[in-house]
Structure formats: structure tokens, C-alpha cells
C-alpha positions as a Markdown table, in Angstrom:
| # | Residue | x | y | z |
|---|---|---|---|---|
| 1 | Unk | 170.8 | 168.3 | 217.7 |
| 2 | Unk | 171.6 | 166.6 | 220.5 |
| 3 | Unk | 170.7 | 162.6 | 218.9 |
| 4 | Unk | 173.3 | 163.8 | 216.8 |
| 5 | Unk | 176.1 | 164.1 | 218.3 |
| 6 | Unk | 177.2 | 161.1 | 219.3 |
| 7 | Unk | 176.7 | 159.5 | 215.6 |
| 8 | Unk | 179.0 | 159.0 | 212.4 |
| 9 | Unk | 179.1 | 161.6 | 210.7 |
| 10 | Unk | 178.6 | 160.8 | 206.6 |
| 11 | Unk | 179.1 | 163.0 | 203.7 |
| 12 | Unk | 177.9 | 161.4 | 200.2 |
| 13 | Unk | 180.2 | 163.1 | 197.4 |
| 14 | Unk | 178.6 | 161.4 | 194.0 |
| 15 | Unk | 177.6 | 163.4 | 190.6 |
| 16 | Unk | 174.5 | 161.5 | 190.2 |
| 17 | Unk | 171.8 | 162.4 | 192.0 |
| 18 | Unk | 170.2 | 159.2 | 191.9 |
| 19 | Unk | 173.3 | 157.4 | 193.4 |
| 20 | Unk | 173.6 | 160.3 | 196.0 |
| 21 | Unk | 169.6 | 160.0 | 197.1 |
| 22 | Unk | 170.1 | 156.3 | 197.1 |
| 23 | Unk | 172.9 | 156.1 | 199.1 |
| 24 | Unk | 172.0 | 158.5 | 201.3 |
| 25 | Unk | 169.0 | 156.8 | 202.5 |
| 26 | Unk | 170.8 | 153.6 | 203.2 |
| 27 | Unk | 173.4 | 155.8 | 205.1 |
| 28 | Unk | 170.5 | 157.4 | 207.0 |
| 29 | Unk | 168.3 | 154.6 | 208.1 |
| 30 | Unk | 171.0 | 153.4 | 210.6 |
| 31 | Unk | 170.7 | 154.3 | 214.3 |
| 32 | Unk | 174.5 | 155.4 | 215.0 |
| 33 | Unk | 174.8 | 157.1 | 211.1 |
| 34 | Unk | 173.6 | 160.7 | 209.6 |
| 35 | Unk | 174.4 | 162.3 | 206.7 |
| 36 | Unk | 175.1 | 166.1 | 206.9 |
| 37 | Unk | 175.9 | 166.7 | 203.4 |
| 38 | Unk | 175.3 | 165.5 | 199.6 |
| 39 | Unk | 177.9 | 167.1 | 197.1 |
| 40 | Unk | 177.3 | 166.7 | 193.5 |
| 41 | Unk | 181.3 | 167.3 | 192.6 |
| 42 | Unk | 184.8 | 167.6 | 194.3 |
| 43 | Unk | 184.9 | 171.6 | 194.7 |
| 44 | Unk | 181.2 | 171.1 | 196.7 |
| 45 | Unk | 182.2 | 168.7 | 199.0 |
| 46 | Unk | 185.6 | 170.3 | 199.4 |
| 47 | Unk | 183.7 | 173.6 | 200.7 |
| 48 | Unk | 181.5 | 170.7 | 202.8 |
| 49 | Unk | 184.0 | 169.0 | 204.2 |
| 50 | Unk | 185.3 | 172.6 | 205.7 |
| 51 | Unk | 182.1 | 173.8 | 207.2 |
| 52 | Unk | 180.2 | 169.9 | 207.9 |
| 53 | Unk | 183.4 | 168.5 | 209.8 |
| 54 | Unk | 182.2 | 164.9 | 208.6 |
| 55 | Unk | 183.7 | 161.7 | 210.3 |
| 56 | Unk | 184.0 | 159.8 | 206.8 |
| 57 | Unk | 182.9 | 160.5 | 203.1 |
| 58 | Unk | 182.1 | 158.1 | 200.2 |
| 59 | Unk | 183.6 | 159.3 | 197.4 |
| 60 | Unk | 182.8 | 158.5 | 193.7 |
| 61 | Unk | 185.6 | 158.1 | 191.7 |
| 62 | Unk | 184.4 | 159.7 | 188.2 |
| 63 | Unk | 183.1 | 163.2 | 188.3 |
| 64 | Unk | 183.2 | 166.2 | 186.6 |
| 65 | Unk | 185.7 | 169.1 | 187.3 |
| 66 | Unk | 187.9 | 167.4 | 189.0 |
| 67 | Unk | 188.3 | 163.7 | 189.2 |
| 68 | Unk | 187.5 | 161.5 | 192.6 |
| 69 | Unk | 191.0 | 160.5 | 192.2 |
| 70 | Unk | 192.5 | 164.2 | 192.1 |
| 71 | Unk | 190.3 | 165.6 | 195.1 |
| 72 | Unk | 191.5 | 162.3 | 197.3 |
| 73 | Unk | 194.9 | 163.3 | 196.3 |
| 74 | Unk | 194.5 | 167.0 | 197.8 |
| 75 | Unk | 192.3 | 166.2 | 200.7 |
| 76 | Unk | 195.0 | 163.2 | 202.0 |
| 77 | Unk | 197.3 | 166.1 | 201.6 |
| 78 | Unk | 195.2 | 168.9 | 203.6 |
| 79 | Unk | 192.9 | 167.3 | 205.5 |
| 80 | Unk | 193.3 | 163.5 | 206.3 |
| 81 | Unk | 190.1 | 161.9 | 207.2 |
| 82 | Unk | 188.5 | 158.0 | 206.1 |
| 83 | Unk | 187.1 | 157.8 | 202.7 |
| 84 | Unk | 185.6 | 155.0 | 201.3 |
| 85 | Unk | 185.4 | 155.0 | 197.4 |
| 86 | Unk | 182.6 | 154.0 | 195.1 |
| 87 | Unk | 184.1 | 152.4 | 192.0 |
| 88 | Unk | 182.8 | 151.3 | 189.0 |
| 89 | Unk | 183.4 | 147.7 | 188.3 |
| 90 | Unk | 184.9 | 147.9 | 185.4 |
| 91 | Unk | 188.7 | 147.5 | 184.5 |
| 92 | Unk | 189.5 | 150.8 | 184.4 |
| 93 | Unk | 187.4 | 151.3 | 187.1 |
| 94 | Unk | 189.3 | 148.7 | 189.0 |
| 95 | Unk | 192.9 | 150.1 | 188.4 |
| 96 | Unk | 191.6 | 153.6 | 189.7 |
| 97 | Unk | 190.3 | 151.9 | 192.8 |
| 98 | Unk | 193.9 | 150.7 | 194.1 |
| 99 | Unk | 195.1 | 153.8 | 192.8 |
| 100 | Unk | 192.8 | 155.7 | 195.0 |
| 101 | Unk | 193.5 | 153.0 | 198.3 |
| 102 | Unk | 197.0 | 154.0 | 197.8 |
| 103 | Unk | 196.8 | 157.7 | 198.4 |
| 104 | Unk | 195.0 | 156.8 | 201.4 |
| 105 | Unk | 191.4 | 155.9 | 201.0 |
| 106 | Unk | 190.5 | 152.9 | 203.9 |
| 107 | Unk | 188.4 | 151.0 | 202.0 |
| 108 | Unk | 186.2 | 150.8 | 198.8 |
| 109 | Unk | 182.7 | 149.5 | 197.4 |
| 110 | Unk | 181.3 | 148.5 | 193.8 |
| 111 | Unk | 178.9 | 150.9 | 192.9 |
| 112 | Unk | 175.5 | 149.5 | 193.2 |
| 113 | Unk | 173.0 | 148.9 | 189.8 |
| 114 | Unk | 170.2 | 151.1 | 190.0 |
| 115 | Unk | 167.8 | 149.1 | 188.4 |
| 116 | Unk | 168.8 | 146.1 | 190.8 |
| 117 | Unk | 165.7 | 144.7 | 192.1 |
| 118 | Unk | 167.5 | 142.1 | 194.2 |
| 119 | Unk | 170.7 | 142.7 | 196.6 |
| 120 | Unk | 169.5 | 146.0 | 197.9 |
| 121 | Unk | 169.5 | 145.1 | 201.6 |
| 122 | Unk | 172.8 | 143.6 | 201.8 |
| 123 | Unk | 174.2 | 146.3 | 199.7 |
| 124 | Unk | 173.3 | 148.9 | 202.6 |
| 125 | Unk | 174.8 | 146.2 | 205.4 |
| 126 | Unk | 178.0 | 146.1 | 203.5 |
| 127 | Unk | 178.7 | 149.7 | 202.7 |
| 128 | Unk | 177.1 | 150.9 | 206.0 |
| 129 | Unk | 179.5 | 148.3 | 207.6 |
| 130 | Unk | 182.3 | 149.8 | 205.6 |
| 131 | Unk | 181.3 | 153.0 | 206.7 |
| 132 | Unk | 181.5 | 151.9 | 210.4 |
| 133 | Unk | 184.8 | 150.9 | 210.1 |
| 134 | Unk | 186.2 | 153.7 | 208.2 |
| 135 | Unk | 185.0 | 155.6 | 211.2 |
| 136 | Unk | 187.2 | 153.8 | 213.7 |
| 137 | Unk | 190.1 | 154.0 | 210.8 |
| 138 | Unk | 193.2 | 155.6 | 211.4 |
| 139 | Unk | 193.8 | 157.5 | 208.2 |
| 140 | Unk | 197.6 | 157.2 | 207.3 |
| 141 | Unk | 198.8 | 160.0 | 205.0 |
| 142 | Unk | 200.3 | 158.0 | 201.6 |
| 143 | Unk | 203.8 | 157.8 | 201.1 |
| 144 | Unk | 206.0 | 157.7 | 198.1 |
| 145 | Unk | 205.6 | 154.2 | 196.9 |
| 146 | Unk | 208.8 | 151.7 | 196.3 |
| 147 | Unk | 209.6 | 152.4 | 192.8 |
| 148 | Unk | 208.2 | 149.5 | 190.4 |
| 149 | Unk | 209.9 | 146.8 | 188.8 |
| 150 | Unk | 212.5 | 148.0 | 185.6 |
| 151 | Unk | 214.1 | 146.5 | 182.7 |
| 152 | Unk | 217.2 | 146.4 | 185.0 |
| 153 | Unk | 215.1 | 144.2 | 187.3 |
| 154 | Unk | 212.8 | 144.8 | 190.3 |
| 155 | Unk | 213.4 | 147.7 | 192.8 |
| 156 | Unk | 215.1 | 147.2 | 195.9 |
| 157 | Unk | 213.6 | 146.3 | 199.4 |
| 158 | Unk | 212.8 | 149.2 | 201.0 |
| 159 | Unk | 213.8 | 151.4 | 204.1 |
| 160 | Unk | 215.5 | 149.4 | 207.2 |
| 161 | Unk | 213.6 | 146.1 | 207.0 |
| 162 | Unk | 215.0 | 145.9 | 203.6 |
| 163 | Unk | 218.7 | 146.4 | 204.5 |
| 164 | Unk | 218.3 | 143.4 | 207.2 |
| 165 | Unk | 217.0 | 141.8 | 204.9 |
| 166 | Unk | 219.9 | 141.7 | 202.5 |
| 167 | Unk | 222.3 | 141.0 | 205.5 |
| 168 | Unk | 220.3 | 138.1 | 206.3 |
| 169 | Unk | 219.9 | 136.8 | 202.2 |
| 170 | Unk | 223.9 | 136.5 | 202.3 |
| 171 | Unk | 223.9 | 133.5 | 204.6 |
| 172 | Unk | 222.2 | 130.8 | 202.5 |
| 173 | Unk | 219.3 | 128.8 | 200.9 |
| 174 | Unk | 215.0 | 128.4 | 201.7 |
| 175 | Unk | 214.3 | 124.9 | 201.9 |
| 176 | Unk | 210.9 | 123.9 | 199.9 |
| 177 | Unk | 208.9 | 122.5 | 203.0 |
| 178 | Unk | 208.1 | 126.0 | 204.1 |
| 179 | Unk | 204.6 | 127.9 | 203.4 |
| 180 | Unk | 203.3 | 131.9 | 204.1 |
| 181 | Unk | 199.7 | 132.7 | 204.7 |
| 182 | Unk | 198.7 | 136.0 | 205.0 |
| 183 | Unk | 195.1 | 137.1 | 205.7 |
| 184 | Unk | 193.6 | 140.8 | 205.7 |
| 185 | Unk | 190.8 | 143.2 | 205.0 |
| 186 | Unk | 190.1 | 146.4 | 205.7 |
| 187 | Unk | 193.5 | 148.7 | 204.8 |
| 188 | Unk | 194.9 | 145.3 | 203.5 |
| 189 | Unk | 195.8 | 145.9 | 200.2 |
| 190 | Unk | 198.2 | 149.0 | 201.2 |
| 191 | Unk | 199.7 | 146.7 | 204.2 |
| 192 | Unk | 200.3 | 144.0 | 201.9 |
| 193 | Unk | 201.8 | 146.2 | 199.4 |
| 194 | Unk | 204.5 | 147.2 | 202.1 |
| 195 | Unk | 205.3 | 144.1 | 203.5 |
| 196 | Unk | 205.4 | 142.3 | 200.2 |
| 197 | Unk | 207.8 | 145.1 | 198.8 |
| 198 | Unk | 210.3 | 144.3 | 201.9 |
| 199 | Unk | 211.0 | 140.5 | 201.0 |
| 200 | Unk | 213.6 | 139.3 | 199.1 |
| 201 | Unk | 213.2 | 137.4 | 195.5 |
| 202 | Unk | 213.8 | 133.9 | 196.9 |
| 203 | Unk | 211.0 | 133.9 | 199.7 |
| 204 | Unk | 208.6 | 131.2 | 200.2 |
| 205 | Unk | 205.4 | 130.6 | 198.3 |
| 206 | Unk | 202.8 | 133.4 | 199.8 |
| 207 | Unk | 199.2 | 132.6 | 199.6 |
| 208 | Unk | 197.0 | 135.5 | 200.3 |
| 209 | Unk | 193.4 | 136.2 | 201.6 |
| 210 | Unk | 192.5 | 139.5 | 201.1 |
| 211 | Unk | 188.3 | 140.3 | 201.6 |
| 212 | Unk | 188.1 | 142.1 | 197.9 |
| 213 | Unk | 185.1 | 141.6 | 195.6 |
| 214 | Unk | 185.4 | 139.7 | 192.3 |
| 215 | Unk | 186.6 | 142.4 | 189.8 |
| 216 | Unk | 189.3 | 143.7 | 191.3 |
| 217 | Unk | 191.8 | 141.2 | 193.1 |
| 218 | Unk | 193.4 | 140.5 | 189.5 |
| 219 | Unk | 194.4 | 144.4 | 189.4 |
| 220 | Unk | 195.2 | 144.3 | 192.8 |
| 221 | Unk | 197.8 | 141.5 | 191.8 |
| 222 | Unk | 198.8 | 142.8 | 188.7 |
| 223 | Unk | 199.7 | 146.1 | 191.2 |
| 224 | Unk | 201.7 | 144.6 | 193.5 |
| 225 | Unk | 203.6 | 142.5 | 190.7 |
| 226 | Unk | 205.0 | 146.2 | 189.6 |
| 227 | Unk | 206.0 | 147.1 | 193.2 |
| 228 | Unk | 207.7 | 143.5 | 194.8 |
| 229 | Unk | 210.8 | 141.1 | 193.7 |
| 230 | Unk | 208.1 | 138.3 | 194.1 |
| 231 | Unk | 205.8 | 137.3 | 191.1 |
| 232 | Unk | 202.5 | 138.2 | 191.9 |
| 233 | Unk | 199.8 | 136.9 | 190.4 |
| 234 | Unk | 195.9 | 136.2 | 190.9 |
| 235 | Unk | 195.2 | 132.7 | 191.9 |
| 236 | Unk | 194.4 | 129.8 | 189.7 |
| 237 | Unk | 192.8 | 126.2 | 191.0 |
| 238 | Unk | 195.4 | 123.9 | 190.7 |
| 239 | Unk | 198.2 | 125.6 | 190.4 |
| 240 | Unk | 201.5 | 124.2 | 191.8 |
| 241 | Unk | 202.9 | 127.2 | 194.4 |
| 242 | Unk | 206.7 | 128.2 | 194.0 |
| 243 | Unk | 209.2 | 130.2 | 195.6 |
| 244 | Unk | 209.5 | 133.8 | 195.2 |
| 245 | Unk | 205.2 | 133.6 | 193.8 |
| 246 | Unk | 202.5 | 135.3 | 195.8 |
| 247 | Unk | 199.4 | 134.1 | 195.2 |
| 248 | Unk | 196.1 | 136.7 | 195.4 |
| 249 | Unk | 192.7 | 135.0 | 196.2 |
| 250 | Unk | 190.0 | 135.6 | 193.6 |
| 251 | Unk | 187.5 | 137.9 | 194.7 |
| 252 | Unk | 184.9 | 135.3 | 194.0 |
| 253 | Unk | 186.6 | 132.5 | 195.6 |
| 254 | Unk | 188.2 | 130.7 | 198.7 |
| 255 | Unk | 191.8 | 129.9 | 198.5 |
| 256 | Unk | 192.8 | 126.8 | 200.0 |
| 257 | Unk | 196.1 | 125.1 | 200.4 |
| 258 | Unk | 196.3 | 121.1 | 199.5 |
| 259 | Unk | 199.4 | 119.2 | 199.5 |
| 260 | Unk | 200.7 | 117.4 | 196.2 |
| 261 | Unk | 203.1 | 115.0 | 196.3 |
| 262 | Unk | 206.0 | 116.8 | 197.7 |
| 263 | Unk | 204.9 | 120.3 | 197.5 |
| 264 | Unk | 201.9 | 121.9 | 197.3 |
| 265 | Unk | 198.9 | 123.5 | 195.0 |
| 266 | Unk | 196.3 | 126.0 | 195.3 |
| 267 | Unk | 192.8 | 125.1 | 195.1 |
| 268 | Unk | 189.9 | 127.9 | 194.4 |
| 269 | Unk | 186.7 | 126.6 | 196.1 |
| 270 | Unk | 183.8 | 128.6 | 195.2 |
| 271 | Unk | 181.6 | 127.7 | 198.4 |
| 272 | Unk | 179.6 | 130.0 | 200.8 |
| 273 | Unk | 181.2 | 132.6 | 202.6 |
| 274 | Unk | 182.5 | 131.9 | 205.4 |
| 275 | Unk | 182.0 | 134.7 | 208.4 |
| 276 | Unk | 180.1 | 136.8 | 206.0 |
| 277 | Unk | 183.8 | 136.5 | 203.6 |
| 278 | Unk | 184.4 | 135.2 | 200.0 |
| 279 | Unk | 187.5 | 134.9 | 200.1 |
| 280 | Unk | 187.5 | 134.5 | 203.7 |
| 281 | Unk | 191.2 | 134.2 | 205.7 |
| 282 | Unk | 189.1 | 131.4 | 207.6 |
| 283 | Unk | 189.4 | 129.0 | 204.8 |
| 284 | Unk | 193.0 | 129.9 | 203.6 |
| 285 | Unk | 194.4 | 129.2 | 207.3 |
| 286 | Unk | 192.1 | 126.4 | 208.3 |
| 287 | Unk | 193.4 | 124.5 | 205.4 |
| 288 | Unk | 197.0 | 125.6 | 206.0 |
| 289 | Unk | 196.7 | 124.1 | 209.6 |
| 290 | Unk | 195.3 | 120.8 | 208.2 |
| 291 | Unk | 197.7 | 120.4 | 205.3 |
| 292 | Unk | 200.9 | 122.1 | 206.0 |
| 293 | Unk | 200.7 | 122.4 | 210.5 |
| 294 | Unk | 204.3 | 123.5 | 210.9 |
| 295 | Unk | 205.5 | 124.0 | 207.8 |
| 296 | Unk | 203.4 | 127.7 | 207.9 |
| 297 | Unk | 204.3 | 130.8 | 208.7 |
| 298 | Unk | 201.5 | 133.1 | 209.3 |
| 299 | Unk | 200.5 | 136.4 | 209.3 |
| 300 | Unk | 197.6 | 138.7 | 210.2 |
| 301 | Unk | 197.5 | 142.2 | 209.0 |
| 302 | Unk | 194.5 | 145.1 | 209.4 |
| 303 | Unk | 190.8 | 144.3 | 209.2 |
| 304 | Unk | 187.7 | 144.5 | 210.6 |
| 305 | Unk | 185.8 | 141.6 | 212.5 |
| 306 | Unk | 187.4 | 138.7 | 213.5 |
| 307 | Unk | 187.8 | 136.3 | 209.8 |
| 308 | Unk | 190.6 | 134.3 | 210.7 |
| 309 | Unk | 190.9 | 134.6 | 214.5 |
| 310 | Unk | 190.3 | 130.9 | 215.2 |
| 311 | Unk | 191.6 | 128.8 | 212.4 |
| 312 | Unk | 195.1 | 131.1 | 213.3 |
| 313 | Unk | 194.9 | 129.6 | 216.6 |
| 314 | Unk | 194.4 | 126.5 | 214.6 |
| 315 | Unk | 197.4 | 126.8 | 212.6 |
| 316 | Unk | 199.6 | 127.6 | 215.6 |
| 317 | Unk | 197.8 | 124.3 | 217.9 |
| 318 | Unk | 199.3 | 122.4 | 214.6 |
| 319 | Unk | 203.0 | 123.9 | 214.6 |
| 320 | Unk | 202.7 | 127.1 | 212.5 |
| 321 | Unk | 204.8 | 130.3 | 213.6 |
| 322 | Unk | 202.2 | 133.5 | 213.7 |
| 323 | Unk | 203.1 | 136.8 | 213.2 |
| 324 | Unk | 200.3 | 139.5 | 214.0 |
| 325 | Unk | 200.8 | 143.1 | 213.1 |
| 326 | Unk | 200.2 | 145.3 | 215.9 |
| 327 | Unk | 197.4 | 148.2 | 216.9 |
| 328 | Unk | 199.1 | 151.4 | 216.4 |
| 329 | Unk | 200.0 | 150.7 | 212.7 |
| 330 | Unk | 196.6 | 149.0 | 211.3 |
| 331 | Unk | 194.1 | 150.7 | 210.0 |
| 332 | Unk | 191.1 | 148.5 | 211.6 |
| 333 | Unk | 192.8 | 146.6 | 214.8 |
| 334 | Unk | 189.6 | 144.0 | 214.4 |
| 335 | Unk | 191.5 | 141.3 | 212.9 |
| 336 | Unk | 194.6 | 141.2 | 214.7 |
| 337 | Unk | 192.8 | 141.8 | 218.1 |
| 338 | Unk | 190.7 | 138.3 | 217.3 |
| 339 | Unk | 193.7 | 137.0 | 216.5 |
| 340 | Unk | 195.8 | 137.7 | 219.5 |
| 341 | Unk | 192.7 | 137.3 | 221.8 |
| 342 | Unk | 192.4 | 133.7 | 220.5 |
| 343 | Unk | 196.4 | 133.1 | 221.6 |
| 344 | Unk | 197.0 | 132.9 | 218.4 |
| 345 | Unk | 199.9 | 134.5 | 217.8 |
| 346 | Unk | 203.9 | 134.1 | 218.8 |
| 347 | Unk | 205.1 | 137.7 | 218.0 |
| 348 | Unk | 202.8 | 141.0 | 217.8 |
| 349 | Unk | 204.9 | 143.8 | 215.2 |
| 350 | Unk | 205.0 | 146.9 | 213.7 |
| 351 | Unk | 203.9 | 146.8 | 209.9 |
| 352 | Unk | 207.5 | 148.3 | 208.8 |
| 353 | Unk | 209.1 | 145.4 | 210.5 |
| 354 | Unk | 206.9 | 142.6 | 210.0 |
| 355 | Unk | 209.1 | 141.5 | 206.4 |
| 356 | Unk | 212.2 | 141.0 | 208.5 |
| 357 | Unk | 210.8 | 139.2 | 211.6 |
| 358 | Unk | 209.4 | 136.4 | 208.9 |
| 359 | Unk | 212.8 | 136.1 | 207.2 |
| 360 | Unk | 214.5 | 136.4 | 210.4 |
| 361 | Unk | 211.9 | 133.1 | 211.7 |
| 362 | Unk | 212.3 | 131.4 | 208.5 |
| 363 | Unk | 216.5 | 131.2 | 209.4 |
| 364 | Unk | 215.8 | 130.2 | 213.2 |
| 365 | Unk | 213.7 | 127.5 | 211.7 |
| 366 | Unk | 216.2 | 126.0 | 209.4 |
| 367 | Unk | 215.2 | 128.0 | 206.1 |
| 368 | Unk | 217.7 | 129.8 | 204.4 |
| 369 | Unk | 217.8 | 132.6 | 202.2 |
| 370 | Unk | 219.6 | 132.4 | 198.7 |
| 371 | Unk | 222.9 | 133.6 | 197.9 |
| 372 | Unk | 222.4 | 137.1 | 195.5 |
């Protein structure tokens, strides 16, 4: 009893039997993990999660009786504690994945095959390792999302960052030499959605690293295009960047950044990972410090490990500005720790005002916001 107490605490909520035996072994033959419980459906694990007290479940998203989506829903709303989904990799499978990250799961994982003879062992490093995180996680209860884009035109920014905002978009016009990167992981694609919801229409190209397997980045864009006055789109090789575009990095890529001519255009490279990453923020931000030095505005939001740290240092030894979101509002404080550690960053902020300190740096730095 004793062994146990100081470990994580793992509850496996999947209607297959053979997925719950499976990853319940991979859960169990690490040192600092045990699972107390295996629920077949939502209204088991609910009665689990009551008398097992776990530190974090992996929840499957399809399951009968009540959907993974539906329980997530009610437990975020009674009980708020890290879940980590199991999707399907799939389309469909894909949209209900960022559905589920927004009502408050930390992270997520493609379900494994089960007749997959190769893979096996780094399956169980990365969702153990997800797991591990999770645990440190601070689970944030959802809000109401910014409503989407209408046939009137896109929703306004949101709460105070978005009223500065407008006061600051009265005084005039963003020059083309400017460039944002913005590199994250785990709880990412909910920070993102925020900050990307707070800036105005006319902001700078955004190029994005966000660790996400292949399958679901292109839904993650397609997502945020609904919520933000930017045009959000998956990344292309080759593509010219523009204003008011953010551009999402492939799940089976690297983005880079490469200058053309007088501007600049993205360039998928499909080359190892880099810090265990593909996409990794390492890349994106080593390439903006190379191509673009002060021209960049950059920004690190929640994740785990350290993917970025040094090549953010990099960007600022070259003349970037760096913007690092602070402890008490990311999920995982890995990345943004590195980050700061490495003296890589100018200013340390709050999530919620993170979209008003880059417009209020890109009008110090002689960038100016269009007239509405």
C-alpha cells in the first residue's frame, strides 16, 4: 500500500477490453504509475472516479451509454481533474478531439492499432509521458467560447485584451517587415485559441508550432478559423505568409520560415524530429532567428519539456522581441520555464493579456495597426 502512495494515480475508461488490458499494462509497467481502475463505460468510471480518487484518466471518446464527449462535459463540471483522451484518427474522430480539449481535457493521443506489430514501445513512452504531464496539469474548468465567425463577419475580440485592442487599432497601419512565431504543446491548442481570438483582423502573419500528430492539425485550424478575425489555415510548403493569416504546422511536418524576395514563405520540411517533436517549435524559431532576427515577435505558450527553449534565446540574440506566458495560467509550465531559464524572454504574461502586450510591442516598434 505504502509503494503506492507516492505514485500517479491512472484510471483507464475504454469500452474495449482489449484497448483497456493493453493500455493498462503500458500504464502499469512504469515505476511512478498504477492503475487503480478499468471502466468499460462512462457511468463505471463515474462511480470509479468517486470511490478510486485517481490523479488522471484516459478517456476514450466513443462508448456506449453515454458518449466520452458527454461524461468529459459533466465531470469538468463536477469534478475537475486531467484527462487525456484516446481518439480515433479519423475525421470525425479528429473534430471530437478538439471538441473534447476544449471542455477541458489536457492533452490527447491516437488510439493505438491492435494488430500493430511495430511502434508498441514508443506508443507506451508517449502516452505514459502524456500521462506524466497531465499529472502535473492544472485542470482549468472550460469557459464559454468567443462566439464563431457569422455572415455579418467574425466575432469580436474578447474580454479586456480585446477592448485595448480596438483602442490601440485606431491609431494606424502594420508595416509588412514584421513576423509572429508562436510555439506550444501540451494545453496549446486551448491557449492558442484564446490568444488568437484577442487579435485584431490586420495582425501580422502568425506561424505556429503546435506538437499535434498528423490527423488532426487541419481540424485544429479549421477550429480556430471559426473562432478568430485571422484566416486560419493548415500550412502549405511554399506558401507566401500574409497579414491577418495564421499558419498551423502539419502534424507530420516542420514549419520553417524562409525569406522571398521582400516578404516571406513557409516551407514544410519533413525531417526527423527534433527534441523527440514533429513539428517541433525548435525548427519554426531557429529558422525565424536566422531568416527574420528582428523582424520576429515571439511567443511561448504551455507545454511540457523544453522544445524551443534555446533557438528562443536564439531569436532574441538576433533581435526578436519574446513574449513568454507565465506559470500560474499554463497548463504544463515546462516550456516557458526552458524558455525563461535560457534568458530568453523580454516580458513574462498572463495568457488573457498576452494578445495586447504583442499589439502593444508591435506599436512601440514602429508597426501600426489599421484603421477599422
Amino acid at each position: 500500500m505504502g509503494e503506492n502512495m507516492d505514485k500517479i494515480k491512472v484510471l483507464v475508461v475504454d469500452d474495449s477490453a482489449l484497448m483497456r488490458n493493453l493500455l493498462a499494462r503500458m500504464i502499469a509497467a512504469q515505476p511512478d504509475m498504477t492503475v487503480v481502475g478499468t471502466a468499460p463505460d462512462a457511468l463505471a468510471a463515474g462511480e470509479m472516479v468517486r470511490e478510486l480518487n485517481p490523479h488522471v484518466m484516459t478517456l476514450d471518446i466513443e462508448m456506449p451509454r453515454m458518449s466520452g464527449l458527454e461524461f468529459l462535459e459533466k465531470l469538468m463540471a463536477k469534478r475537475p481533474m486531467p484527462v487525456v483522451m484516446v481518439s480515433t484518427l479519423t475525421e470525425s474522430g479528429a473534430e471530437a478531439t478538439m471538441r473534447a480539449l476544449e471542455l477541458g481535457a489536457v492533452d490527447f493521443i491516437p488510439k493505438p492499432k491492435l494488430d500493430m506489430q511495430k511502434g508498441v514501445a514508443e506508443y507506451a513512452t508517449e502516452i505514459t509521458e502524456k500521462i506524466r504531464a497531465a499529472s502535473r496539469a492544472r485542470p482549468k474548468v472550460p469557459r464559454t467560447p468567443v462566439l464563431p465567425r457569422s455572415a455579418n463577419g467574425p466575432a469580436p475580440a474578447a474580454g479586456a485584451a480585446g477592448g485595448a485592442i480596438a483602442r490601440l487599432a485606431s491609431r494606424g497601419e502594420i508595416s509588412s517587415d514584421k513576423i509572429i512565431l508562436i510555439g506550444a504543446s501540451t494545453g496549446g491548442t486551448e491557449a492558442i485559441r484564446e490568444l488568437l481570438s484577442g487579435l485584431p483582423a490586420d495582425t501580422p502573419p502568425i506561424l505556429i508550432a503546435q506538437h499535434m500528430p498528423a490527423g488532426f492539425t487541419k481540424s485544429f485550424a479549421d477550429r480556430l478559423n471559426k473562432y478568430c478575425k485571422l484566416a486560419v489555415k493548415e500550412a502549405e510548403d511554399g506558401e507566401r505568409v500574409l497579414p491577418g493569416h495564421a499558419y498551423i504546422a502539419p502534424g507530420s511536418h516542420h514549419l520553417l520560415l524562409k525569406r522571398n524576395g521582400g516578404g516571406y514563405i513557409t516551407v514544410l520540411s519533413d525531417g526527423e524530429p527534433v527534441n523527440r517533436h514533429k513539428p517541433s517549435v525548435e525548427v519554426l524559431f531557429r529558422s525565424g532567428a536566422e531568416v527574420a532576427g528582428p523582424h520576429v515577435l515571439g511567443v511561448m505558450l504551455t507545454g511540457m519539456g523544453r522544445d524551443g527553449a534555446q533557438a528562443m534565446r536564439d531569436m532574441r540574440d538576433a533581435g526578436a522581441y519574446n513574449i513568454v506566458q507565465d506559470e500560474a495560467t499554463s497548463v504544463v509550465f515546462g516550456m516557458p520555464r526552458e524558455a525563461i531559464a535560457a534568458g530568453a524572454a523580454h516580458e513574462v504574461a498572463a495568457l488573457p493579456e498576452i494578445a495586447g502586450r504583442m499589439v502593444g510591442h508591435l506599436l512601440k516598434s514602429g508597426s501600426k495597426l489599421a484603421r477599422a
